[in-house]
Residue frames relative to the residue before (quaternion, step in Angstrom):
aa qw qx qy qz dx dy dz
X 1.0000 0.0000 0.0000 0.0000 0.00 0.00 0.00
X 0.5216 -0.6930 0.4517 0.2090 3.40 -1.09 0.78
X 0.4658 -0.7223 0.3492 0.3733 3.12 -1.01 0.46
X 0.3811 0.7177 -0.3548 0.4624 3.11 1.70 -0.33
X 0.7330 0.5258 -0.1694 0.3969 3.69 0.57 -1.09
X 0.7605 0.5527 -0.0463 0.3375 3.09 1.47 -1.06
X 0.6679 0.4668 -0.2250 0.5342 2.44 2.25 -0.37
X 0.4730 0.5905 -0.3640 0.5432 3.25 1.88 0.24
X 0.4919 0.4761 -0.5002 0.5303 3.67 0.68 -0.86
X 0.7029 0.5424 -0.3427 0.3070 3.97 0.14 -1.54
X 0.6642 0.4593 -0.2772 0.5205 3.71 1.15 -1.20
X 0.6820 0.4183 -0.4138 0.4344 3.75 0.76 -0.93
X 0.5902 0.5727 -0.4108 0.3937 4.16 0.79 -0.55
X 0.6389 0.5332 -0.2708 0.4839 3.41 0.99 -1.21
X 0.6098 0.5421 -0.3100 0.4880 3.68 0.62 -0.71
X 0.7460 0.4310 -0.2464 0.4438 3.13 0.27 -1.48
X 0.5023 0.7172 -0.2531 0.4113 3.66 1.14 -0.83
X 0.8168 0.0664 -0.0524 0.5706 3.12 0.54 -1.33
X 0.3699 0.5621 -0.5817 0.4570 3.64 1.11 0.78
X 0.6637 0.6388 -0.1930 0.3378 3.57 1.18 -0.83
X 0.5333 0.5281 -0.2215 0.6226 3.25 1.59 -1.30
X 0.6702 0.5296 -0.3162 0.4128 3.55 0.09 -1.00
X 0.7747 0.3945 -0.2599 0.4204 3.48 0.71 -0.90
X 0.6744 0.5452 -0.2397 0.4364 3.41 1.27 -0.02
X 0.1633 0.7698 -0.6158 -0.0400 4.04 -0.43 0.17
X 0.3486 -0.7276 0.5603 0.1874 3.63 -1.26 0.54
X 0.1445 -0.7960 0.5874 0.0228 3.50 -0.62 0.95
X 0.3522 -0.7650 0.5315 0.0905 3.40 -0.57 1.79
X 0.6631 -0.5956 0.2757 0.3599 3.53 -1.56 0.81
X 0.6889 0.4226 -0.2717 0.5225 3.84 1.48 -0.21
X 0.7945 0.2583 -0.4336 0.3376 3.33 0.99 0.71
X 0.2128 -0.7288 0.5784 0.2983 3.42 -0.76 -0.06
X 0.2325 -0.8470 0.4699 0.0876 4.10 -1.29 0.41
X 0.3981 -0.6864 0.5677 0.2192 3.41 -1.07 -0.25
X 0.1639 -0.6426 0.7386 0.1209 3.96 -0.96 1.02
X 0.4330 -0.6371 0.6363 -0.0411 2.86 -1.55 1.65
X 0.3522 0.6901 -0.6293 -0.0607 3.44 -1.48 -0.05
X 0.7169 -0.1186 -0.1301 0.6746 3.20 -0.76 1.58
X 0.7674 -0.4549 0.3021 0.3362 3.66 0.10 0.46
X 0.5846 0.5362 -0.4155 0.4451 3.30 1.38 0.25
X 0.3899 -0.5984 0.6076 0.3474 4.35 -0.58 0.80
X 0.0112 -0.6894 0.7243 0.0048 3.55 -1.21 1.53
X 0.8458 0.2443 -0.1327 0.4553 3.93 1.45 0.23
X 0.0435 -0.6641 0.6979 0.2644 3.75 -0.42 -0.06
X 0.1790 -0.6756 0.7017 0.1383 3.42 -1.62 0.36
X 0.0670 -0.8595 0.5061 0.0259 3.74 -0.41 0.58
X 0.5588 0.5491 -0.2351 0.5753 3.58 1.79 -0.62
X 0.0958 -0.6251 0.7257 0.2710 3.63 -0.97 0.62
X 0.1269 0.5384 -0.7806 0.2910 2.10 -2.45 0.54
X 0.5232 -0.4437 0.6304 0.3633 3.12 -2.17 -0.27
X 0.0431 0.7321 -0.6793 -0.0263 3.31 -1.37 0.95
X 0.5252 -0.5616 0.6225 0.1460 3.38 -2.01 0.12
X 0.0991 -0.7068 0.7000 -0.0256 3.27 -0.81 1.43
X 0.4164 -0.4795 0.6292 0.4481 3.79 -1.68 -0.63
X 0.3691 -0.6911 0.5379 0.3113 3.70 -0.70 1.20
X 0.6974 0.5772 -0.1957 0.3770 3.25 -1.31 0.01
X 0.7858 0.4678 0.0993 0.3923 3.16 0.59 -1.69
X 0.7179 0.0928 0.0476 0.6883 3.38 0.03 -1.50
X 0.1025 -0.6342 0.7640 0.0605 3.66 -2.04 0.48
X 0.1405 -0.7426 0.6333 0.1665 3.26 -1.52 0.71
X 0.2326 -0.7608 0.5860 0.1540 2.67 -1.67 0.48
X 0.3507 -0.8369 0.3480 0.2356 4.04 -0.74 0.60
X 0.1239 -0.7574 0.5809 0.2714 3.58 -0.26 0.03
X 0.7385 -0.1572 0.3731 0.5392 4.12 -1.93 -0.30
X 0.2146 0.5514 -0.7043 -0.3922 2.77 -2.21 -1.13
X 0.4880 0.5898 -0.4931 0.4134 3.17 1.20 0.01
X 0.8034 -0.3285 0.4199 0.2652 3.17 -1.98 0.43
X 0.1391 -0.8139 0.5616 0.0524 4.26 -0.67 1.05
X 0.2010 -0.6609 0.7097 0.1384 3.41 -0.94 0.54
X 0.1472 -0.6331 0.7535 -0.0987 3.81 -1.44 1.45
X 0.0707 0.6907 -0.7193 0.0239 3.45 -0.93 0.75
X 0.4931 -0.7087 0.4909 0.1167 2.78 -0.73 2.17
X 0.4715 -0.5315 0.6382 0.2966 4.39 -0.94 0.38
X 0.3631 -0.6112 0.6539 0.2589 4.11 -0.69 0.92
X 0.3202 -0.7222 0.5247 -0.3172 2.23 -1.82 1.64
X 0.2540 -0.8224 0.4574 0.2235 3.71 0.40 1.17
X 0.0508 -0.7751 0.6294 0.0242 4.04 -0.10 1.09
X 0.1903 -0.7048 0.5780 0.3646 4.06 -0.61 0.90
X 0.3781 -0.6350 0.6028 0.3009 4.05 -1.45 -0.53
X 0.5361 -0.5453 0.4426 0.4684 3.25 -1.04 0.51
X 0.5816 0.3647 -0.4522 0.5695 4.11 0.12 -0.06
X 0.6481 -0.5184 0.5189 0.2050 3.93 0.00 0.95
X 0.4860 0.5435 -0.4212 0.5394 3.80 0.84 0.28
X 0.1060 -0.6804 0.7212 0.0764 3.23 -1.08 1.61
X 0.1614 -0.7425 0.6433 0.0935 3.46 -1.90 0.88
X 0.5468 -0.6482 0.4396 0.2960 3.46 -1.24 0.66
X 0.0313 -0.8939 0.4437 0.0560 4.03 0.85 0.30
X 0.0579 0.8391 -0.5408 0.0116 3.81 -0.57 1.27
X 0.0887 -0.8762 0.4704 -0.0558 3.38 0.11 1.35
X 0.2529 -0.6482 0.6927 0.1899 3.83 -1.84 0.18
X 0.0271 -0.6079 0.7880 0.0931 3.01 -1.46 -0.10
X 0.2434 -0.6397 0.7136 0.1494 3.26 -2.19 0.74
X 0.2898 0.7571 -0.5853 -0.0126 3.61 -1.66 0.38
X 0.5603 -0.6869 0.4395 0.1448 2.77 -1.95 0.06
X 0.2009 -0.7721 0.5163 0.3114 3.41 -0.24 0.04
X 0.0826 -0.8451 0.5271 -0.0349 3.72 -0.23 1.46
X 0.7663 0.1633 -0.1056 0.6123 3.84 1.27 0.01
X 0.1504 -0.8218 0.5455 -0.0667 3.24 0.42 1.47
X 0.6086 0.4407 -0.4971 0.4339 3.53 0.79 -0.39
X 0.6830 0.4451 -0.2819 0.5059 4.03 0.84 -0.91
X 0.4370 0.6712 -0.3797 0.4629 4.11 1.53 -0.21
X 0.6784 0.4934 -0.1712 0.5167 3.14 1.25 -1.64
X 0.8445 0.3013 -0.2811 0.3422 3.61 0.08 -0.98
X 0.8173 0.2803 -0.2739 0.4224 3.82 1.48 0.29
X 0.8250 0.0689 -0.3323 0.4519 2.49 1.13 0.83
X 0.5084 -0.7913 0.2190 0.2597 3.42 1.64 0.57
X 0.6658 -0.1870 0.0668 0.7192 3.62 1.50 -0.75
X 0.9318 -0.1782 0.1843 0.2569 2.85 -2.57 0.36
X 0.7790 0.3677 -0.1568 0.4832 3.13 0.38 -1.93
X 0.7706 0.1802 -0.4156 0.4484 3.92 0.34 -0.65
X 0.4794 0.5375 -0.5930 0.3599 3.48 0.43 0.82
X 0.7442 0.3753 -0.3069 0.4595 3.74 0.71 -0.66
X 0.4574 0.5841 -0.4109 0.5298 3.65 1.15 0.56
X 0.6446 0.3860 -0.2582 0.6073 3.87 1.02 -0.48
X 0.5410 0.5569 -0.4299 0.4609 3.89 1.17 -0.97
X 0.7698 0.4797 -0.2928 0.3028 3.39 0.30 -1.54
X 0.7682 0.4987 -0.2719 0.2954 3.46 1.24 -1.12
X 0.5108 0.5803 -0.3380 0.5368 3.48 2.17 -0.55
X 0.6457 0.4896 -0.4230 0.4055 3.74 0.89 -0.61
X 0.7058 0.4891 -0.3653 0.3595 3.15 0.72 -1.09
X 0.5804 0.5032 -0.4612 0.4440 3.99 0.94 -0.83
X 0.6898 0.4887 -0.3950 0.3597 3.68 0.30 -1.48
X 0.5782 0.5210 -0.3503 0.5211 3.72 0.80 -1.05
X 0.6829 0.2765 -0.2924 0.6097 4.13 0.00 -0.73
X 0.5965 0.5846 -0.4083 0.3683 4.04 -0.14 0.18
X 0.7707 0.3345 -0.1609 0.5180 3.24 1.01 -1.55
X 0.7806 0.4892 -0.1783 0.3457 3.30 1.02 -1.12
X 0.5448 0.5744 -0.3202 0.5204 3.09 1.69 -0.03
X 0.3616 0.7565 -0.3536 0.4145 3.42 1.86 -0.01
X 0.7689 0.3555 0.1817 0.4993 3.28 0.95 -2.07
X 0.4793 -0.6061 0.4931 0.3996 3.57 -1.62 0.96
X 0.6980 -0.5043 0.3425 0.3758 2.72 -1.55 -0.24
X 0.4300 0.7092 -0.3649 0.4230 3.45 1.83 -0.58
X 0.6565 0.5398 -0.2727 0.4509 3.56 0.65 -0.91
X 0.4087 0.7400 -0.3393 0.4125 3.79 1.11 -0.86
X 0.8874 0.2810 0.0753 0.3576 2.80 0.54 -2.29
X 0.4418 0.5842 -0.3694 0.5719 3.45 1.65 0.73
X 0.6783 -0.4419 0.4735 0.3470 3.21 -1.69 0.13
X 0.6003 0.5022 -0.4347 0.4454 4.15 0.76 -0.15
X 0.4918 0.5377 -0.4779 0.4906 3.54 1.54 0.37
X 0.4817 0.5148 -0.4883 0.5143 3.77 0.68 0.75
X 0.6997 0.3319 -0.2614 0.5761 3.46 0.67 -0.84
X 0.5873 0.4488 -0.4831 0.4694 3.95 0.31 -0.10
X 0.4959 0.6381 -0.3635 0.4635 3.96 0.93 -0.64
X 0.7372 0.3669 -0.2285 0.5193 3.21 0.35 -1.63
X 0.5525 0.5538 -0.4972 0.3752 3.53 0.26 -0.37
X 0.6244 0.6001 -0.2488 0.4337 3.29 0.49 -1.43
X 0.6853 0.4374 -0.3028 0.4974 3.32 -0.20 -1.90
X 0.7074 0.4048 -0.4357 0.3819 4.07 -0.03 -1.01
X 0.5721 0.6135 -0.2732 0.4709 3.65 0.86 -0.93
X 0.4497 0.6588 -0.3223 0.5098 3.74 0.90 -0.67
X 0.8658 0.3266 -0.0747 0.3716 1.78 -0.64 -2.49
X 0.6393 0.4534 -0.4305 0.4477 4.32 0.42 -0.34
X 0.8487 0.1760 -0.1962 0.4586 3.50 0.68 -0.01
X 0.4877 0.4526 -0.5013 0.5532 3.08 0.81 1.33
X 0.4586 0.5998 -0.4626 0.4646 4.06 0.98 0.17
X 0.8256 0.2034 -0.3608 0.3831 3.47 0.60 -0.46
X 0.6440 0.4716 -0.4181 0.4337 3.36 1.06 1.21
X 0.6851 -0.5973 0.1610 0.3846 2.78 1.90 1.27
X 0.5840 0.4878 -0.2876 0.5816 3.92 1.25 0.04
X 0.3870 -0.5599 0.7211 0.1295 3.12 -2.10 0.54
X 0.1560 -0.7046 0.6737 0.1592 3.30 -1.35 0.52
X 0.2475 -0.8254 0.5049 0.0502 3.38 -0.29 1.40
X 0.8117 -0.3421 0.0588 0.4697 3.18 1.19 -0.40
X 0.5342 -0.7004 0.4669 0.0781 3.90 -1.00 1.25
X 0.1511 0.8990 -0.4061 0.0635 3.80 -0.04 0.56
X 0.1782 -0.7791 0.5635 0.2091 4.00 -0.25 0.54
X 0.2953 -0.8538 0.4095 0.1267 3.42 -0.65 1.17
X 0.7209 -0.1810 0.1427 0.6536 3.11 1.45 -0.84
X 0.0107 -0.8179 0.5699 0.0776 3.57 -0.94 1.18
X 0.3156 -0.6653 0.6709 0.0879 3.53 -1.58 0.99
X 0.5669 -0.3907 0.6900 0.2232 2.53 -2.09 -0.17
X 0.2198 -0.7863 0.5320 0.2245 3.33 -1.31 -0.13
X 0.7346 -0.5249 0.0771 0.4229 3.16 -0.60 1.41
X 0.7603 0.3170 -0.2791 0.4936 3.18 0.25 -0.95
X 0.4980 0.6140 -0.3875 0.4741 3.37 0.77 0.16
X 0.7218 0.5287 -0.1072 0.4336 3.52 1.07 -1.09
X 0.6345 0.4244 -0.1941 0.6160 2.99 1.37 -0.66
X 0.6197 0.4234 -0.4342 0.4982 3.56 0.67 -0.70
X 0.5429 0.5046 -0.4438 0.5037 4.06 0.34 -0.85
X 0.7676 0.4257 -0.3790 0.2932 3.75 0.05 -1.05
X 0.4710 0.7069 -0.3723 0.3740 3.25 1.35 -1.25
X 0.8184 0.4296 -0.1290 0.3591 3.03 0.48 -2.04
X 0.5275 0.6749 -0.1457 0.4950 3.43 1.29 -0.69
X 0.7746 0.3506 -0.0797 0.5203 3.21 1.44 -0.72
X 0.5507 0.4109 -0.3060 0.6589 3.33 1.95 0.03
X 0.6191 0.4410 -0.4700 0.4487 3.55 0.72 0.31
X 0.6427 0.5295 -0.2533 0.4924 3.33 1.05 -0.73
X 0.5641 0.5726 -0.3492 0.4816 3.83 1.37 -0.10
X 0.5732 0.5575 -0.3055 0.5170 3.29 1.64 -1.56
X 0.6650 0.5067 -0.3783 0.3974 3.64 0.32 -0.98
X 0.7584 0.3479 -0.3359 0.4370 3.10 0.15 -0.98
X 0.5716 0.5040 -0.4663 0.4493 3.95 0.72 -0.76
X 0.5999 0.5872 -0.3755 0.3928 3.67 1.06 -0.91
X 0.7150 0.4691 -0.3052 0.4191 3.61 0.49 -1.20
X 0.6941 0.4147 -0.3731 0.4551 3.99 0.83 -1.32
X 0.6644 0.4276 -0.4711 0.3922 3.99 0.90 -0.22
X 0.5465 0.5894 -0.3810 0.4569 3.65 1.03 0.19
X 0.6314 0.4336 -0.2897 0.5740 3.34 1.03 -1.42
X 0.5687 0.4243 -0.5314 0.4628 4.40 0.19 -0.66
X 0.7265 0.5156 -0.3096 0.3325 3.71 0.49 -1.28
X 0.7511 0.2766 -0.3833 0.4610 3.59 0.67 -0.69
X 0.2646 0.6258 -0.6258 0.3831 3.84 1.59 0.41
X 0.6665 0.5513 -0.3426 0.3667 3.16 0.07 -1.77
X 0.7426 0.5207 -0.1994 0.3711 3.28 -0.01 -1.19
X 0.8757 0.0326 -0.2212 0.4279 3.23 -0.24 -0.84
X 0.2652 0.5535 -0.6474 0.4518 4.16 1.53 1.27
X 0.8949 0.0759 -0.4127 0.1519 3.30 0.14 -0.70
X 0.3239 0.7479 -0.5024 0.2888 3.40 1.35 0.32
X 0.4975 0.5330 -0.3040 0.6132 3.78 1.67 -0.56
X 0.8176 0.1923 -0.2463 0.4836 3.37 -0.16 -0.61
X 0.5320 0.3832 -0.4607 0.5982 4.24 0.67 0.87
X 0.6813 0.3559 -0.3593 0.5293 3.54 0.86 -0.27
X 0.6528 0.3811 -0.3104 0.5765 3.95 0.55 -0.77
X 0.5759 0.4526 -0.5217 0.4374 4.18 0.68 0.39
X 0.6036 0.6340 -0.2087 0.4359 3.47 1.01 -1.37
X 0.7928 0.4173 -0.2271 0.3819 3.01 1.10 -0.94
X 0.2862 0.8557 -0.0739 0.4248 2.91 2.00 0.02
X 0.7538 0.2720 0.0307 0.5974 2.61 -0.02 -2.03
X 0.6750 0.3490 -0.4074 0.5065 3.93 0.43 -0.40
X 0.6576 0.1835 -0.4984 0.5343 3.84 0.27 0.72
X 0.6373 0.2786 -0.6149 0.3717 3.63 -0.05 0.09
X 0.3912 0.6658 -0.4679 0.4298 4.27 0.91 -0.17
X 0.9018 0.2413 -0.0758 0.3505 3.28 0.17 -1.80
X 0.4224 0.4973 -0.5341 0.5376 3.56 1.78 0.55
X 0.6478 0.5051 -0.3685 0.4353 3.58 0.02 -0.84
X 0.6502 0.3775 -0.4960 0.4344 3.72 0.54 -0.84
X 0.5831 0.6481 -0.3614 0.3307 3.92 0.96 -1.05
X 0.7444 0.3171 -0.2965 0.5073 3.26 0.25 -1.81
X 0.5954 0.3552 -0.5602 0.4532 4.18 0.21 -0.16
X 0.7650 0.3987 -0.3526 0.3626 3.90 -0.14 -0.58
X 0.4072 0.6141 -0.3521 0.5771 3.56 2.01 0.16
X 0.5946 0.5414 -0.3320 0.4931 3.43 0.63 -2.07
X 0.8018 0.3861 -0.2175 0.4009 3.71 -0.14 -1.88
X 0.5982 0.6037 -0.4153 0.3243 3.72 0.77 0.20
X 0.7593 0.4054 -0.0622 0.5052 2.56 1.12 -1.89
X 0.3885 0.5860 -0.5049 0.5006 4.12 1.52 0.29
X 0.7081 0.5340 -0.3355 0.3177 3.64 0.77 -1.71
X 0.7455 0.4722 -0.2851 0.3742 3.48 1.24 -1.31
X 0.6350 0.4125 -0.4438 0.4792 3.77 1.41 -0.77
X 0.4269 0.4956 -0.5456 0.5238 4.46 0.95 0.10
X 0.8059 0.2817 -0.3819 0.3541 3.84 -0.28 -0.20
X 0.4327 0.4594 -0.5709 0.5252 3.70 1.51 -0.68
X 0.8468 0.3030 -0.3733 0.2275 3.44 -0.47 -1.52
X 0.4373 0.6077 -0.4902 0.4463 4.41 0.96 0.51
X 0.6985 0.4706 -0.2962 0.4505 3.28 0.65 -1.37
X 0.7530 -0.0640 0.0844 0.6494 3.75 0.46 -0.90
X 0.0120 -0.8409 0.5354 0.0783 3.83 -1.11 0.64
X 0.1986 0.6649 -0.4666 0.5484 3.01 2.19 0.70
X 0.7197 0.5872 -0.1223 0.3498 3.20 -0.17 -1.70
X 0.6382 0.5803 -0.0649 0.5018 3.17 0.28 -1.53
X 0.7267 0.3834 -0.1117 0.5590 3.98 0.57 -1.53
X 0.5784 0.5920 -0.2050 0.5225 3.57 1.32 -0.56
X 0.7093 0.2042 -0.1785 0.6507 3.83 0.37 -1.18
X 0.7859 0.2867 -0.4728 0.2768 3.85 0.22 0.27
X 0.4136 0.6930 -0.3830 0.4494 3.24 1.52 0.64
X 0.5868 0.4838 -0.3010 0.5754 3.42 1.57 -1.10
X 0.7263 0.3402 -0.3555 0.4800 3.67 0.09 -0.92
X 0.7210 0.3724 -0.4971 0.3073 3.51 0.53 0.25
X 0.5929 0.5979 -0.3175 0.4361 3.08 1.47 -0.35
X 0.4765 0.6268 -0.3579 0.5019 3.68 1.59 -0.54
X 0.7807 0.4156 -0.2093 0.4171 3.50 0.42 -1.78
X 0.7686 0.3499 -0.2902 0.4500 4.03 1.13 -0.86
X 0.6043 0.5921 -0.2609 0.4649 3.70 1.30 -0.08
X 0.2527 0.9060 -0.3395 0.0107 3.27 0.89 -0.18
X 0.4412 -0.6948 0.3878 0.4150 3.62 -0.03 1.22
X 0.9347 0.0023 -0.1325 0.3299 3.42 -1.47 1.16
X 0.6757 0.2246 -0.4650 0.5261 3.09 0.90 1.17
X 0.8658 0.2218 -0.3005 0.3331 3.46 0.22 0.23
X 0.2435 -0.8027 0.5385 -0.0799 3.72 -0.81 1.35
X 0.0249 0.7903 -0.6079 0.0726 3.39 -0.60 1.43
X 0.0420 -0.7341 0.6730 -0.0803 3.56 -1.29 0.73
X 0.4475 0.4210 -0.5757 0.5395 2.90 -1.08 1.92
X 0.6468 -0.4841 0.4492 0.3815 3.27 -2.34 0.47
X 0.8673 -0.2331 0.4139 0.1490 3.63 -1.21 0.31
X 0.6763 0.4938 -0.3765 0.3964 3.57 0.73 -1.20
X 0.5540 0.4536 -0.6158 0.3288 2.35 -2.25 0.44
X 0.6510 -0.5918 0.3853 0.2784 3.43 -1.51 0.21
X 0.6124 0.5248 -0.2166 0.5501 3.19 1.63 -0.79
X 0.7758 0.1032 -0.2545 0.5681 3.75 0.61 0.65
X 0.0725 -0.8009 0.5602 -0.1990 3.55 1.13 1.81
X 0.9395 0.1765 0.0027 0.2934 3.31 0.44 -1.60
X 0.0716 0.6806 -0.5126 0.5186 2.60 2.37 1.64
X 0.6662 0.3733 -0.4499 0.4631 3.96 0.45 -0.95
X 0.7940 -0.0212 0.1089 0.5978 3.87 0.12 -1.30
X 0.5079 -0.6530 0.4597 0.3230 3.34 -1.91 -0.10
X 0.1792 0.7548 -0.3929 0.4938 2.94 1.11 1.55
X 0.0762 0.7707 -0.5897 -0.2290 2.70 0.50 -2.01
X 0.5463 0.5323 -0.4701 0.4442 3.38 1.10 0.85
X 0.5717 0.6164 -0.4212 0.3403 4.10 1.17 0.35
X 0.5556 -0.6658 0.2596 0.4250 3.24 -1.13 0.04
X 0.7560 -0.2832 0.3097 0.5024 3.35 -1.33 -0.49
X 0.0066 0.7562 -0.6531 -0.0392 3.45 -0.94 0.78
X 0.8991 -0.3190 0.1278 0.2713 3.07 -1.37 0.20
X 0.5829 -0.5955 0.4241 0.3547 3.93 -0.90 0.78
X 0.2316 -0.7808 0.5743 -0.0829 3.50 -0.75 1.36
X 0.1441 -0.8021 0.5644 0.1318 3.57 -1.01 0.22
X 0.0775 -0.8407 0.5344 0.0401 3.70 -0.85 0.60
């Protein structure tokens, strides 16, 4: 054999080779595809495996089967109590009719661009239904499911299942947040203005219940001295009435001295003159029956 020949056999193997490859494509157990020609779908393939295509000619393309995760972009959703929320949501699916997957929306990404806009209406529909209290309860499982079914009915004719609809986290919106605090913080100002005008009042209150109780107390010791010093006074009358029975010489004597003790006092008082008078009787004798005698000084 020539070498000339040999290098054709070599060019016709190679050809055929990769006329061969071409005609073949493997379809794995999680996906499922589409045979092309000139852009028109002449097949769906759902079975893996090794398939057969026209090289050259026809092209596939593959899609999931496994289960997708979409995370929907948050979304301001108003409630039927006039309360706007900040709503961040998922969704799961499938792509069960890739041939109808393909013709509305052709791939992944401009399918989740139509997902996001059907979640976002169904999600502002239901919840705009309900307060906002209700959101924040357990019947927010059953608003979900609502949704997801809603989806999931208008996402069949783009060939998908909605397996399931989910709210990850809802806000407020800022100015919203701030306006609650504000307000939230002027109630908390009232309270507290509320409590110090209560505390001044039970000041008030229980100063003067102290000071009506610290008068009373008062007045019942300036009462119960006075009752003493008179039942003192009326003692001490009874005992100078028996000194002045027993002797009234005597008696007329020691209250002359103590008066003469208490109005004489040493270095401040100074009298000049005779004696007279009754109050210096017993200046003449110790009687107190002599006469006036002579002017004295003290």
């Amino acid at each position: 054999m020539s070498r000339t020949l040999r290098l054709i056999l070599g060019i016709v193997v190679v050809a055929l080779g990769i006329v061969g490859f071409s005609a073949i494509f493997t379809v794995h157990q999680a996906e499922q595809a589409l045979v092309l020609q000139f852009g028109k779908v002449v097949r769906v393939v759902t079975d893996p495996g090794l398939q057969y295509k026209i090289p050259f000619v026809q092209t596939v393309i593959y899609f999931d089967k496994r289960v997708l995760d979409f995370d929907n972009p948050a979304k301001e959703v108003p409630t039927l109590d006039q309360k706007q929320l900040v709503v961040d949501t998922f969704a799961r699916y499938r792509i069960v009719d890739p041939l109808k997957f393909f013709q509305a929306a052709t791939n992944e990404l401009n399918m989740e661009d139509r997902l996001g806009n059907i979640i976002s209406a169904n999600l502002q529909g239901v919840l705009s239904r309900v307060p906002m209290s209700t959101i924040l309860t357990e019947e927010r499982a059953n608003l979900m499911r609502t949704i997801a079914e809603q989806v999931d009915k208008q996402g069949q004719r783009f060939g998908i299942r909605i397996l399931d609809v989910r709210i990850k986290r809802v806000d407020l919106p800022e100015e919203n947040s701030q306006a609650i605090f504000r307000r939230m913080q002027t109630q908390r100002e009232q309270e507290a203005r509320k409590i110090r005008a209560e505390g001044e009042r039970d000041k008030k209150r229980i100063t003067a219940e102290a000071d009506k109780q610290s008068r009373i107390i008062v007045a019942d010791a300036k009462r119960q001295a006075e009752i003493l010093r008179g039942e003192g006074d009326g003692k001490a009358q009874n005992i100078y009435n028996k000194a002045y029975g027993q002797d009234p010489t005597f008696f007329d004597f020691y209250v002359s001295m103590k008066a003469y003790r208490d109005g004489l006092a040493e270095q401040s008082t100074r009298y000049i003159g005779p004696p007279a008078g009754d109050f210096f009787r017993f200046f003449r004798d110790i009687t107190g029956e002599g006469s006036a005698g002579r002017g004295v000084s003290r």
